[in-house]
N, C-alpha and C positions, 0 to 999 in steps of 0.2 A: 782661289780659282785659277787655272793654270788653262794657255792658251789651246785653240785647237791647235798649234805646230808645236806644240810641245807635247801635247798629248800622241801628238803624230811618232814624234821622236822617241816616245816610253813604247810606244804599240812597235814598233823597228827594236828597241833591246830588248823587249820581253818574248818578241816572237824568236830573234835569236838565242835566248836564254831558253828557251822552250826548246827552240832545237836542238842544241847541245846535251840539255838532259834525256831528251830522247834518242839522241845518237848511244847512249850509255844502253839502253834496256837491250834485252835479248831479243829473241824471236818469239820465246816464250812469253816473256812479259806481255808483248805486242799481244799473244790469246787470251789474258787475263780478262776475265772480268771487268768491267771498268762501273762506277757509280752510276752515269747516267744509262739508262734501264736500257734493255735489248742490247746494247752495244758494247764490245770488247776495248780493250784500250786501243788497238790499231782503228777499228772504226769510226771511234772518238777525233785521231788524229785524219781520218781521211775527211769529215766533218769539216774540220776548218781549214782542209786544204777545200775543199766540192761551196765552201761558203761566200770565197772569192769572189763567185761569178756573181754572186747577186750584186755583189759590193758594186764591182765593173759596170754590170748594167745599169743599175740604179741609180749612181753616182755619173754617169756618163750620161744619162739621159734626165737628171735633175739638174745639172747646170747648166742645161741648154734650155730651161725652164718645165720639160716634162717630166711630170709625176704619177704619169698613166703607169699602168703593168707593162711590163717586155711580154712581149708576146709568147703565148703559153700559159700566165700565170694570171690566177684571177684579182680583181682588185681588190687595194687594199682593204682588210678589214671583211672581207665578207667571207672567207671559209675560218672554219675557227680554229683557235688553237690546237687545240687534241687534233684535227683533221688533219693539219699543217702536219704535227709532230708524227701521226701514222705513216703519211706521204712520205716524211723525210727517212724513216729508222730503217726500209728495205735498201731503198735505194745509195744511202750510205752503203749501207754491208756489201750491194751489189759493186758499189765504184771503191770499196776495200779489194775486192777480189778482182774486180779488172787492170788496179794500176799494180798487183802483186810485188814484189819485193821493190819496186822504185818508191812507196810511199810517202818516206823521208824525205827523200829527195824530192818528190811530185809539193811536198807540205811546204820546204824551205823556199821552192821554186815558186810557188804563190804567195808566201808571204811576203817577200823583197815583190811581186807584182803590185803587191798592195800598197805597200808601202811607196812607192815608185806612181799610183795613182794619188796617196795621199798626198806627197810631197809635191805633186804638180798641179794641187788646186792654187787660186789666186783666195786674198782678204773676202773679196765680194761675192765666193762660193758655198763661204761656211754656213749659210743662212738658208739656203735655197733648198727649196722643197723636193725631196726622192720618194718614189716608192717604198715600201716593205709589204711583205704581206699581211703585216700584223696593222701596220697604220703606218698614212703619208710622216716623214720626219723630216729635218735639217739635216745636209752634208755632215756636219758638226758632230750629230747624235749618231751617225756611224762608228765613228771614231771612239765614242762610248760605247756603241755598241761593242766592236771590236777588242778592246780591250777589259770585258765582260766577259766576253767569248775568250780569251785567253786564262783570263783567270778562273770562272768556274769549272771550265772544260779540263785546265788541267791538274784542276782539283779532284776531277772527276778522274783522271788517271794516276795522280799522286795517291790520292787516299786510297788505290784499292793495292797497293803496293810499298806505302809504309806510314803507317797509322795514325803519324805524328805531324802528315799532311796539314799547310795554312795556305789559304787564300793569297796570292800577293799584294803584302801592303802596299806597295807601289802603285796598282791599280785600283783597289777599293776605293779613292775619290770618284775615279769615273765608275765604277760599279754602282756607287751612291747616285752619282748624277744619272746616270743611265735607270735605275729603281725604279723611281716617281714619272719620269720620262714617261716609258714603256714598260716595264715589268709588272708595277703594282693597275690593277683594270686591266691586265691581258694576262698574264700567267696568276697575279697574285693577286686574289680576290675574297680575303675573309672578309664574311657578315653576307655579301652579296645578297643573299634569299631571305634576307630579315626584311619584315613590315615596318622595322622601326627604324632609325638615325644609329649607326654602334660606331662607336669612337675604339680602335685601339691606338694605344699611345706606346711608342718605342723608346725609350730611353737609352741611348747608344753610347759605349766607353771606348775607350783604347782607342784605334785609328780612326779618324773620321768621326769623332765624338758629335754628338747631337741629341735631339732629342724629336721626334716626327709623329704625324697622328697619320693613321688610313683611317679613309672615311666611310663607310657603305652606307648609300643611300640612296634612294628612287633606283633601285637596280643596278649604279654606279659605285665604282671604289676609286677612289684621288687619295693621294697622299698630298699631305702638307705640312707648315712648319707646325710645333704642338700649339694649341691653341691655351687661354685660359677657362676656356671649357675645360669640365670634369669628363674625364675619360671613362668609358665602360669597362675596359681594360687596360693594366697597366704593364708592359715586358719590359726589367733590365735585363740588359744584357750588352756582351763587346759587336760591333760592326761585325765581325765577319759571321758572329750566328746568327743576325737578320739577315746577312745577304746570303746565307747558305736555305733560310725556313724562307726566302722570297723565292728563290729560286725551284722550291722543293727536295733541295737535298738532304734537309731532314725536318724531323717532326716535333710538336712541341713537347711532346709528353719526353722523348730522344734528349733530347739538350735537356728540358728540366731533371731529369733523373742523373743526368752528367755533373751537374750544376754550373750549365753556363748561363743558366739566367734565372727569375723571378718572377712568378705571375702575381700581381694582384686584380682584386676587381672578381666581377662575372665568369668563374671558373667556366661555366656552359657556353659563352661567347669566347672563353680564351680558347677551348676546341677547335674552332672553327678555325686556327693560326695554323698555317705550313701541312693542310691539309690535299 
C-alpha cells in the first residue's frame, strides 16, 4: 500500500509521461477513433484536461468540510450513470472544438494545476469527505480516481493506434483500490437483477495478483476479498483484463476467445460479466 503523496508523485509522472506521448501523434492521429465510444482520441484528451474542474471544486470545498454539489450540479448519486455519461460525450466534443489547436497545451496546463492542488493538501485532508457525482468520497480516493483516469483513458487512445496497447503497470494498484471503491456498484454491476445471492470470484495474476469476489445481492454489487464460500462463477485471468471487463472495455466472450482468461461455474451467470 503506497502513500496518498506518493500516489500523488506517480499521478505528476504519468501525466507527464502522457504528455510526451502525445506531443509525438499527428493531427491525424488526434481524429482517430479512439476506444471509449463517441469520442475521437483528441476528445479523450480534452476529457482529462475539462475533468480538472471537478477535482478543483470538490477538493476545495471538501477540506473545508463541504460535500454538497458546486452549484449547478445535482447531488451525489441521484442522476445515474448512463445520464452522467450522455451529459458528459457532447459537451466534451464541444470544449474539443472550442480550445482548437491549444489542446495539448490546455491538457499539460491542467495537469501541473492538479498536481500543484494535490501537493498542497496537508496529512489531515486525505480523509475528508468531497463530492462526485457518482457518490460522496475521501480527498484520497481522488487520487485513485485520477490515476484511473490516466490509465484507462489512455488505453483508450493507445489501443486504437497500436494493438499491442497495456494498461500502465505502474498505476493498476490504484486502479485496484479505486474498482471496489467506486467502480464495481456504479459502472460494474454483474448479477444485479438476480433474485438470488451470485458470487463471481476473480482470480487475478501478473500485477496486483489477488483473488476478489463481486457480490450481487438485495439489488447491490460490493466487491470483496474471496471468501471460503463456493463461488457461482469462477474467472482466471491477469489484473489488467478485469480492469479493462470492469471498466467495459471489453467483453467476456472478447478475452475468452483471446485466451486471456477462464470461465468456470454457471456459464449463464458468467454472461452477465463486462456486459
Amino acid at each position: 500500500m503506497t502513500s496518498p503523496e506518493q500516489r500523488v508523485e506517480l499521478v505528476k509522472s504519468e501525466s507527464q509521461r502522457i504528455q510526451r506521448y502525445l506531443e509525438d501523434l499527428s493531427d491525424k492521429d488526434l481524429t482517430q477513433t479512439s476506444a471509449c465510444d463517441a469520442w475521437e482520441v483528441g476528445d479523450v484528451v480534452a476529457h482529462l484536461t475539462a475533468s480538472v474542474d471537478l477535482y478543483e471544486s470538490a477538493i476545495s470545498r471538501g477540506i473545508t468540510g463541504d460535500s454538497n454539489p458546486p452549484e449547478g450540479l445535482s447531488a451525489a448519486g441521484v442522476s445515474s450513470l448512463m445520464t452522467r455519461l450522455e451529459e458528459n460525450t457532447q459537451r466534451v466534443i464541444n470544449l474539443r472544438q472550442d480550445i482548437g489547436d491549444q489542446l495539448l497545451s490546455a491538457f499539460s496546463g491542467r495537469c501541473e494545476d492538479l498536481t500543484e492542488l494535490f501537493e498542497g493538501l496537508a496529512d489531515k485532508d486525505w480523509q475528508k469527505l468531497c463530492y462526485h457525482p457518482g457518490k460522496v468520497i475521501p480527498v484520497a480516493t481522488y487520487v485513485d480516481l485520477r490515476l484511473a483516469e490516466l490509465a484507462i483513458h489512455e488505453w483508450d487512445i493507445r489501443s486504437k493506434l497500436d494493438a499491442s496497447a497495456e494498461l500502465s503497470v505502474l498505476c493498476l494498484p490504484a486502479v485496484m483500490d479505486f474498482i471496489p471503491a467506486f467502480v464495481v456498484g456504479t459502472m460494474f454491476r454483474p448479477g444485479i437483477d438476480q433474485t438470488e445471492t451470485v458470487r463471481f470470484r476473480f482470480e487475478l495474476t501478473g500485477a496486483v495478483p489477488g483473488c476478489h469476489d463481486i457480490v450481487a445481492e438485495s439489488g447491490n454489487v460490493k466487491m470483496e476479498s474471496a471468501r471460503a464460500t463456493t463461488a457461482n462463477v469462477t474467472i482466471k485471468c491477469d489484473t489488467e483484463t478485469f480492469a479493462l471487463l470492469a471498466y467495459g472495455r471489453a467483453s467476456l466472450e472478447q478475452t475468452e476467445s483471446k485466451g486471456r482468461l477462464t470461465v468456470q461455474g454457471n456459464r449463464e451467470l458468467a454472461s452477465l460479466i463486462g456486459r
